[in-house]
N, C-alpha and C positions, 0 to 999 in steps of 0.2 A: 306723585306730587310734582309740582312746575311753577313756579314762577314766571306772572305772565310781563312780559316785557313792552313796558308803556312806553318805552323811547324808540322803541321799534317801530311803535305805529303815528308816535308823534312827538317828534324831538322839541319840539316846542311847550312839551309837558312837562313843568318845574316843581309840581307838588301831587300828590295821591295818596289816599286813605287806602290802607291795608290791614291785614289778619297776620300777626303773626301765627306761622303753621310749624314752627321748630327751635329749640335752642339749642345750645352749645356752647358752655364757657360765657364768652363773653359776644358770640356771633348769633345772631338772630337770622332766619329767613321767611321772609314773606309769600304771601301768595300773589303778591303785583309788586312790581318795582318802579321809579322812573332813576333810581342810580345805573346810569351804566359804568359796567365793572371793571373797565379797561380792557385792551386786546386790541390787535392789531395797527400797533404803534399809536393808538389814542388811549390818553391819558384817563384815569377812573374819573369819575364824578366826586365832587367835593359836597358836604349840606350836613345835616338835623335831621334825626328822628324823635319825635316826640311821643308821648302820652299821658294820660290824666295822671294823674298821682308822682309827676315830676319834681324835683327841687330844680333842674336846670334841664335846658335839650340836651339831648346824648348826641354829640359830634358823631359821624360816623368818619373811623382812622381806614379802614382798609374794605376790601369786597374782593370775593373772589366764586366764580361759578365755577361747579359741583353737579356734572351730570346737568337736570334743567334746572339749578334751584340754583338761586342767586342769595350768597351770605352776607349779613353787613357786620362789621366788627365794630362794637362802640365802645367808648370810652364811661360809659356809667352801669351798674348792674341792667342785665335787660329784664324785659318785661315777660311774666308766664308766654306759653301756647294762649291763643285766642284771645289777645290783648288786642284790640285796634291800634294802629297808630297813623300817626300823619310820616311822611318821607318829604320834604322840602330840601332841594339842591340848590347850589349857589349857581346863581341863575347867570351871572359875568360869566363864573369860569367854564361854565356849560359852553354859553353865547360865541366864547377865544374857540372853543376845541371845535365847534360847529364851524364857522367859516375857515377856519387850518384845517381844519379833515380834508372840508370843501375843495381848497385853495392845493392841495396837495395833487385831488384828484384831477384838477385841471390843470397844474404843473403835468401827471403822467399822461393826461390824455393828449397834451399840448404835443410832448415828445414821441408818444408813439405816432400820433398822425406824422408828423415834420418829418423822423427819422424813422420809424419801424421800431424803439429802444424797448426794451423788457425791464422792470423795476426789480431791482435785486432789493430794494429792503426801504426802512422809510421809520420816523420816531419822530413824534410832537413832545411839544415841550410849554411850558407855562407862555412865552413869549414869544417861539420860534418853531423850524420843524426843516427836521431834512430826511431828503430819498436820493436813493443811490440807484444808479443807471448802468445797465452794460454798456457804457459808450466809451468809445477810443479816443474821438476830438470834441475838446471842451476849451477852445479858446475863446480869448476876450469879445470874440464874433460873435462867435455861436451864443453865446451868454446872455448878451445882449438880443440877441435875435429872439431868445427862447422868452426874455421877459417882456417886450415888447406882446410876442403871441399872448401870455398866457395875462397879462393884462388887456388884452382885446377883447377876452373870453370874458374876462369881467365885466367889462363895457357892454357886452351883447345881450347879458341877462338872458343867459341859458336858464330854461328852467329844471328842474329836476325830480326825476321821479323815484321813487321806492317800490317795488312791489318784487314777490316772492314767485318761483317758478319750482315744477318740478326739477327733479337731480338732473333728470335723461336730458329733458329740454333743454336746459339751462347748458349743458355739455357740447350742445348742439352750435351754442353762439358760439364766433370763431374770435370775439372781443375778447373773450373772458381769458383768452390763453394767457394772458398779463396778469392775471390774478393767482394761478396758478393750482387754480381749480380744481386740478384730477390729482392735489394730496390731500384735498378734503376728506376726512373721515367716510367710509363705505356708505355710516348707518346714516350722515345727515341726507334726509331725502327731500327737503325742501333748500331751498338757495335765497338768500336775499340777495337781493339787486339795486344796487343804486347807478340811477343813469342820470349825466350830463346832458340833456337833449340836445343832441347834434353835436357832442364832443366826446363824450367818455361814457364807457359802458363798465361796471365793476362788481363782481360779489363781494359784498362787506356786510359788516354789521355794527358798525358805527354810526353815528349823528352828525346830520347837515343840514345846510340852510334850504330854501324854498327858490331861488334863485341867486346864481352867479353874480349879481352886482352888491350881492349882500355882504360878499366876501372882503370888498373895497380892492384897494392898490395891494400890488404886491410884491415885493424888492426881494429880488437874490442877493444876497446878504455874502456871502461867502460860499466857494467852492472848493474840495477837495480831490488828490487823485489817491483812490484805494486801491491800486492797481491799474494794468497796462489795457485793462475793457472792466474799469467802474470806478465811475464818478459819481463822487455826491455833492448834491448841491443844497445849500439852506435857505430858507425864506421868512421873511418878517411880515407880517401884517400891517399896513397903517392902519391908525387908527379912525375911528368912524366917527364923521364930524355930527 
């Protein structure tokens, strides 16, 4: 049993008709999802699952994958095996995590072209989001230099692509050493790939936009030193007129 994952092949999918194929207490899991279930410093999906014989939609509170099966925990008795239901996510807070994933990845790609820097870590958040850097100098220069770049990137409307490669291959690109690739698990033998075209190359498994200008402006907000080689830096969003 697997759970197929519809945000993977199009983050722009906000609602899908599923099976439930298991229960458990009070977690259901499907055989299609578009919640994604958080990981890799991106925040779960927020939404409703419904079905016929409702008094109200069941919030979905929590999500967590389980081997390939994706569980949603609700807040109203769930429904048998082999119930159909609807899965609708709230489509704003999907839209926020989409362009800060985004805007993240073009913060690291910004910094490893500039400086050569390796990401030691990185956490989005409902409004904000910050990654931390093995770097030594982070003055009021550099700061600036780095927000100038990484709103260039925006401007230029990179596009960007998704697509999945074998383990070996994917091992092969020399981008990926930023991702930190070879602690991946032995058994995963496929890789997803999201690539900045012409700026950033990265295995993830998160949701983005379709192009870099979708992302809008974006302000270094505050900066941190976590030590004598890593700094974190945080970023806001403007809003999209």
């Amino acid at each position: 049993m697997k759970t197929k994952l519809l945000y993977h092949t199009n983050s722009f999918t906000y609602e899908c008709t599923a099976t439930v194929v298991a229960v458990e207490g009070d977690d259901i899991a499907l055989d299609a999802t578009v919640f994604y279930p958080g990981g890799g410093g991106q925040m779960a999906d927020r939404g409703m699952i419904t079905w016929e014989g409702q008094d109200y939609p069941a919030s979905v509170l929590a999500m967590h994958k389980r081997n390939d099966i994706i569980w949603h925990t609700l807040d109203y008795p769930p429904p048998p095996i082999g119930t159909e239901v609807v899965g609708t996510i709230d489509w704003d807070f999907r839209y926020q995590m989409m362009r800060t994933h985004t805007a993240l990845h073009i913060l690291c790609g910004v910094i490893w072209k500039e400086f050569g820097v390796q990401v030691t870590g990185g956490q989005m958040y409902p409004d904000r989001a910050r990654m931390d850097f093995a770097m030594e100098n982070l003055d009021k220069e550099r700061i600036h230099y780095i927000e100038d770049k990484i709103n260039q990137a925006v401007e230029a409307d990179y596009p960007l692509r998704v697509y999945s490669l074998p383990r070996q291959k994917a091992l092969m690109l020399p981008d990926l050493v930023r991702t930190k690739i070879n602690l991946l698990p032995p058994e995963i033998e496929e890789i997803r790939i999201v690539e900045i075209v012409g700026l950033d190359l990265q295995a993830d498994g998160g949701t983005h936009v379709n192009h870099t200008r979708e992302v809008g402006g974006i302000r270094i907000t505050k900066t941190e030193n976590k030590g004598k080689i890593n700094k974190r830096l945080e970023i806001m969003l403007d809003s999209l007129s």
